[in-house]
C-alpha positions as CSV (number, residue, x, y, z in Angstrom):
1,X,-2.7,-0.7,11.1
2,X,-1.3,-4.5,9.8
3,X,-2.8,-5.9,7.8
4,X,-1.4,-8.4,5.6
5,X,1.9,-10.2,7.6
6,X,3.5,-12.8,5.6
7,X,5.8,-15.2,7.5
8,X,8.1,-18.4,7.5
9,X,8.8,-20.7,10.7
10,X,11.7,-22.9,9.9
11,X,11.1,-26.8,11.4
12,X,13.3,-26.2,14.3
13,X,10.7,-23.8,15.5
14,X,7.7,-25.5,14.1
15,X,8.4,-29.2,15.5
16,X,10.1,-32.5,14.2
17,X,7.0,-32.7,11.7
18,X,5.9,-29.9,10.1
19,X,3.4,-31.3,8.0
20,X,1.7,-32.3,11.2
21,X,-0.1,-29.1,11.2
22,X,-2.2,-30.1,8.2
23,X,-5.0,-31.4,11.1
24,X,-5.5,-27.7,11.8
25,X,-6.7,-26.8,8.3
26,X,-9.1,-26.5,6.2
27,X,-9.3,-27.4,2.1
28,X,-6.4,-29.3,2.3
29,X,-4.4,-30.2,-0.4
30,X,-1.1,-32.1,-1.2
31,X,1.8,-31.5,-3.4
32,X,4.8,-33.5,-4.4
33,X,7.4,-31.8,-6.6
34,X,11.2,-32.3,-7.7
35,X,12.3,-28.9,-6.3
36,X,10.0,-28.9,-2.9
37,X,9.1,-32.1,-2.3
38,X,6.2,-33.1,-0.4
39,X,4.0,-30.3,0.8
40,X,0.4,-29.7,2.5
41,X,-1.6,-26.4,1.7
42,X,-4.5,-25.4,3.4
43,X,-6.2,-22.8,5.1
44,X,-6.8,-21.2,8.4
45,X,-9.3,-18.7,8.7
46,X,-7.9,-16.3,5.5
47,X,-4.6,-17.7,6.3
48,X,-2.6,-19.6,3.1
49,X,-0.7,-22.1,5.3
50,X,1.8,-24.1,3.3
51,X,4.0,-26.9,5.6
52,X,6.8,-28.7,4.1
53,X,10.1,-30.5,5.8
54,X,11.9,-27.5,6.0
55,X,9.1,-25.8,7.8
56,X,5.7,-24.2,7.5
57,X,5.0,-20.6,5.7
58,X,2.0,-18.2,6.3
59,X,0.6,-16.3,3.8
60,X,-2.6,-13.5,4.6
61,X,-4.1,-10.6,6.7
62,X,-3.5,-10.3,10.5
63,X,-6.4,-8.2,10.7
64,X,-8.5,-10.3,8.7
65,X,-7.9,-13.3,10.6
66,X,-8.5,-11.5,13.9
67,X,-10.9,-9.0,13.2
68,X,-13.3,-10.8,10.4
69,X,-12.4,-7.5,8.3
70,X,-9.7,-5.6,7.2
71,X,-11.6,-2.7,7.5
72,X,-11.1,-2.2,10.8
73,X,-8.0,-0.9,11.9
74,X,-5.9,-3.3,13.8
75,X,-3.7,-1.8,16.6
76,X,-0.4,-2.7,18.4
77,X,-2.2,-4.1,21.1
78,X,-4.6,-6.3,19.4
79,X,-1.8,-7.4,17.5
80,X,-0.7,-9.4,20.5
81,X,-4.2,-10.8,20.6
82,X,-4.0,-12.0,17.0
83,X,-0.9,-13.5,17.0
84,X,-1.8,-15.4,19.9
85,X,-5.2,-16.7,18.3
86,X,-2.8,-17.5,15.2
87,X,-1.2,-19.6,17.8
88,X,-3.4,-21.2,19.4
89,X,-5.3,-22.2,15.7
90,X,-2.3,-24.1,13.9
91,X,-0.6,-25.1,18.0
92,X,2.7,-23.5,16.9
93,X,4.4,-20.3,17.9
94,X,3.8,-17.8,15.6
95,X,5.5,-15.1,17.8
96,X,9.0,-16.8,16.7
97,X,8.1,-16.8,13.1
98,X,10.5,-14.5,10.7
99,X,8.1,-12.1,9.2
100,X,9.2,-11.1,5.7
101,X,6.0,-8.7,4.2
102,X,3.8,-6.2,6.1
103,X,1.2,-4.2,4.6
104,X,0.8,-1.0,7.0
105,X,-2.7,0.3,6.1
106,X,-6.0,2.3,7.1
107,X,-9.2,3.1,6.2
108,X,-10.9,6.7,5.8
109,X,-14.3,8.0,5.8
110,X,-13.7,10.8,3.1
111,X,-16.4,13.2,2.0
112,X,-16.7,12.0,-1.8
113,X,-15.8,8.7,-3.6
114,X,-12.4,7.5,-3.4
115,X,-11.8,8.2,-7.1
116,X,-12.1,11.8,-6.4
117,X,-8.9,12.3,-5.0
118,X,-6.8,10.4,-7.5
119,X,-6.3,13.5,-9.7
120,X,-4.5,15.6,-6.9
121,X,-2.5,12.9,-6.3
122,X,0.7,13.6,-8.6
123,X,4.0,11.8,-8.9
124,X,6.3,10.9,-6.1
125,X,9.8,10.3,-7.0
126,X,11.7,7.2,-7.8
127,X,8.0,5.8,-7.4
128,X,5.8,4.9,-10.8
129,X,2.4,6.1,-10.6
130,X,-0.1,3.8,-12.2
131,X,-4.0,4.4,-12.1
132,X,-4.6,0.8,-12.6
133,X,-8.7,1.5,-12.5
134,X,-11.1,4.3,-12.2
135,X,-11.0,3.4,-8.5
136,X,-7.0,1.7,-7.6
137,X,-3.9,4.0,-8.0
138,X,-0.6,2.3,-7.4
139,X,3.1,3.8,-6.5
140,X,5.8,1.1,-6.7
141,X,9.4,0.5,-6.6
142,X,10.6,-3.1,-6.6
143,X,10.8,-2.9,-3.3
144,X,7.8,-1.5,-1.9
145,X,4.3,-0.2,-2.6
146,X,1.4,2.4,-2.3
147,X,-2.0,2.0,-3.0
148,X,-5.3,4.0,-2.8
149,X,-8.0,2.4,-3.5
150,X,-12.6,2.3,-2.7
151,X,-13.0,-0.2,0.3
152,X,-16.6,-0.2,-0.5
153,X,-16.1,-1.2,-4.0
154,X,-13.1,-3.8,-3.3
155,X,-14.9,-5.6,-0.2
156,X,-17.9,-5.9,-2.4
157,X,-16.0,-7.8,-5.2
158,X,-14.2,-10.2,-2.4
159,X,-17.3,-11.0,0.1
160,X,-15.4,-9.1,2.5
161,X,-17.6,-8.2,5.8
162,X,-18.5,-4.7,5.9
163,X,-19.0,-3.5,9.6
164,X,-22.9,-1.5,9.9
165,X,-21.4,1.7,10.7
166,X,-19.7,1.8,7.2
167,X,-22.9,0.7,5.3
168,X,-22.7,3.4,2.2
169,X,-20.4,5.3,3.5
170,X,-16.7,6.5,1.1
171,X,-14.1,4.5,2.5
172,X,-10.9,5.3,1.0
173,X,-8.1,3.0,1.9
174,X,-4.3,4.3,1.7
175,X,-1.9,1.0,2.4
176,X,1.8,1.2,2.3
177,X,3.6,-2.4,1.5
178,X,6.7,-3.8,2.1
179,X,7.3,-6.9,-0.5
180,X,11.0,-7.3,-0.4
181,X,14.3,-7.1,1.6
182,X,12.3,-6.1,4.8
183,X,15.2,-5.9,7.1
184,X,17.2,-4.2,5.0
185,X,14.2,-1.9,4.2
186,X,13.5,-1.0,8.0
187,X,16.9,-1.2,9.2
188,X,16.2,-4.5,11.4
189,X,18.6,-7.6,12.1
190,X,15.6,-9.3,12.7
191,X,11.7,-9.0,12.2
192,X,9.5,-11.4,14.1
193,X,5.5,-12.0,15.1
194,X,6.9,-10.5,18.5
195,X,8.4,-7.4,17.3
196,X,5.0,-6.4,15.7
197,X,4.1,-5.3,19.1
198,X,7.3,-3.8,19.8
199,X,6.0,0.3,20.4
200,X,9.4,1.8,18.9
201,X,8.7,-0.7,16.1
202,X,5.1,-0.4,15.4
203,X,5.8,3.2,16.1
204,X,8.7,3.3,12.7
205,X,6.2,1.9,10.7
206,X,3.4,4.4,10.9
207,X,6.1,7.6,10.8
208,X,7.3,5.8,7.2
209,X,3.5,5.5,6.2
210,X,2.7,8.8,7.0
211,X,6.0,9.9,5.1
212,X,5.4,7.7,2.0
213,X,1.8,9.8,2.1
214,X,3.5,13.6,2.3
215,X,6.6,12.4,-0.2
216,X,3.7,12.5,-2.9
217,X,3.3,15.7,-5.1
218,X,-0.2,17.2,-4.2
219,X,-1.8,18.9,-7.6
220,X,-4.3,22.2,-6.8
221,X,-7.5,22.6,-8.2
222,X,-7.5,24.0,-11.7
223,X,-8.5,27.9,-12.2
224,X,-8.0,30.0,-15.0
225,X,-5.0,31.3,-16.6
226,X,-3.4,34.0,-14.8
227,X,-2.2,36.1,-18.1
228,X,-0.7,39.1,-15.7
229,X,2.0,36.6,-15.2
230,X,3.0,36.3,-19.0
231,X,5.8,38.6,-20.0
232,X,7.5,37.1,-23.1
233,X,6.7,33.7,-26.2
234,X,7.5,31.1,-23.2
235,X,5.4,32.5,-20.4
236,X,2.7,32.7,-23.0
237,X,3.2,28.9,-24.3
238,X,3.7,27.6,-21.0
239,X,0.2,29.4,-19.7
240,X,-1.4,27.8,-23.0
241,X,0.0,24.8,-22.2
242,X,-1.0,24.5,-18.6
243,X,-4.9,25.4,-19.5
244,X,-4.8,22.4,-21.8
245,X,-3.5,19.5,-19.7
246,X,-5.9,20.9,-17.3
247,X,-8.4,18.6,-18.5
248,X,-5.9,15.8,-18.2
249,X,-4.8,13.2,-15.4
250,X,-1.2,13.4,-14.4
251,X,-0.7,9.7,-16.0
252,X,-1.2,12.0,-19.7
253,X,2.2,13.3,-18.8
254,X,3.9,10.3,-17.6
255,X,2.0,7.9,-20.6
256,X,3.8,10.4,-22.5
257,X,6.9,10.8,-21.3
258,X,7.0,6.3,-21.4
259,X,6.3,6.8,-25.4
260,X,9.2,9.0,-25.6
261,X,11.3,6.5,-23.9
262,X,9.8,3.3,-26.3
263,X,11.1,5.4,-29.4
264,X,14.2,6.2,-27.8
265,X,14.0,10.2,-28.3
266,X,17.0,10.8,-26.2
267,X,19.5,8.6,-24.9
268,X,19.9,10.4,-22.0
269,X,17.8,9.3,-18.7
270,X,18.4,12.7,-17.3
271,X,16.1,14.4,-20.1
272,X,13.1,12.6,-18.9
273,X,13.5,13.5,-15.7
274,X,14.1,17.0,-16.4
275,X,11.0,17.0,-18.9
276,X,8.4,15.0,-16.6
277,X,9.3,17.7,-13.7
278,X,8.5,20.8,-16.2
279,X,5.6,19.2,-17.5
280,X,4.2,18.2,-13.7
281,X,4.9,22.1,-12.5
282,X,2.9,23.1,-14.9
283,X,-0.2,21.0,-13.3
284,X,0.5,23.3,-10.2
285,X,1.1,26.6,-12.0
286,X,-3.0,27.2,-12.1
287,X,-3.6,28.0,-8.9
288,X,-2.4,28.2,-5.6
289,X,-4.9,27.7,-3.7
290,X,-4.8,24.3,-1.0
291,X,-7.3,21.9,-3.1
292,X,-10.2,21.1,-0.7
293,X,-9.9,17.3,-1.1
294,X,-6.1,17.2,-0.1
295,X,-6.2,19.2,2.9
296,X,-9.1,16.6,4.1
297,X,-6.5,13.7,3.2
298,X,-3.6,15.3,4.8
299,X,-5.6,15.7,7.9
300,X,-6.9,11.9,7.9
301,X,-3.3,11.1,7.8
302,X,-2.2,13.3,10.4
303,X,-4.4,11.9,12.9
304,X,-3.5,8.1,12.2
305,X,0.0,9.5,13.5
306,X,-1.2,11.6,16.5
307,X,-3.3,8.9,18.1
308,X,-1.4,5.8,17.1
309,X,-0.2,3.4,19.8
């Protein structure tokens, strides 16, 4: 489930000379700057390794590094594997490094494109939605990160290997990242290369990825209008409403709802809030029926969390 694993090893753990570690690397290059200093960058593997005086920082994906792919899933106990071959390659120990990003992620093999499923996805709160493509749909906060997004289409771009049993097949990739604060974030004094093999640890992360997942507002399928329901003006309007954004992606409402904002409609932050939620209940009003392609991602999900370990 790691995948990318930033990391900083201050030079009382990396050695007297951290720069030393630039005869490990590849594409070397140097760097001499007013606010750094002197600096080596270079690569190992995937890894972005970056060694000043003050010590050595690590940049890439675990899984990548270990497992040629970040397709394949990497578990807690290869983890122990890869840190070890991280080890080994640069001759410093990686287990003591302070890990400060961790990109928790899978890969599915849905029925249909990826793209398919963005439409049911919805909004998730104190999250903004952005369908960035046709194929990438982001939820952020400043602190952390969702994104679905087509495997296929996204190793293609990148060269990235594509193991033979998933030649053609839909690979839809859910990843959950944590860019900022990460103890503070996952309640930790402390977050090392050795806790990522920690079970109650590795264990946290999935429960919150899963969680992340179920936090988002699933949208049904669309059917027709259901006119028994309309007793007075405002059922009616609302039922008239609903079919028309029917044909509309859940970023019409919130696209509209940020134009309202940039014109400064209302001063109050509450009547956004108050407006996107009637606006997204109307999405749901249609039907009630479980949409096919959600109940297929719930159960992908589901299954991460029952056979993790």
């Amino acid at each position: 489930m790691y995948d990318t694993v930033n990391s900083w090893i201050d030079r009382a753990i990396a050695g007297d000379n951290p720069l030393a570690i630039a005869s490990y690397l590849s594409d070397v290059s140097e760097t001499n700057s007013q606010k750094y200093g002197y600096s080596v960058t270079g690569k190992a593997n995937n890894y972005i390794v970056r060694a000043s005086e003050a010590g050595i920082s690590l940049k890439g994906s675990l899984s990548k590094f270990f497992l040629n792919d970040n397709i394949q899933t990497l578990t807690r106990s290869a983890t122990v594997q890869a840190i070890e071959k991280l080890s080994d390659t640069l001759h410093i120990p990686v287990k003591e490094a302070k890990i400060y990003r961790i990109d928790i992620s899978t890969v599915f093999n849905t029925k249909y494109p990826p793209a398919n499923y963005y439409k049911y996805l919805g909004n998730k709160p104190y999250f903004e939605r952005l369908l960035a493509t046709n194929n990438t749909l982001y939820y952020s906060t400043q602190k952390r990160q969702l994104i679905f997004y087509d495997k296929q289409l996204e190793a293609k771009s990148t060269g990235t290997n594509v193991p033979d049993v998933y030649t053609n097949e839909s690979l839809l990739r859910y990843e959950l990242r944590f860019t900022k604060r990460l103890c503070e974030q996952l309640k930790q004094n402390e977050i090392t290369g050795a806790t990522l093999s920690d079970e109650h640890f590795y264990l946290k992360l999935i429960k919150l990825w899963e969680a992340e997942y179920f936090s988002i507002n699933k949208l049904n399928g669309f059917g027709k209008m259901d006119v028994s329901k309309i007793k007075t003006r405002t059922d009616a309007k609302d039922a008239m409403l609903t079919e028309l954004l029917q044909g509309k992606d859940i970023n019409y409402i919130n696209e509209f709802i940020s134009d309202l904002k940039a014109k400064n409609i209302n001063s109050d932050p509450k009547y956004y809030t108050r407006l996107k939620n009637d606006l997204t209940a109307l999405f749901k009003a249609s039907s009630t029926e479980q949409n096919e392609l959600i109940t297929e991602l719930d159960k992908e999900v589901n299954t991460v969390l029952q056979y993790c370990r």
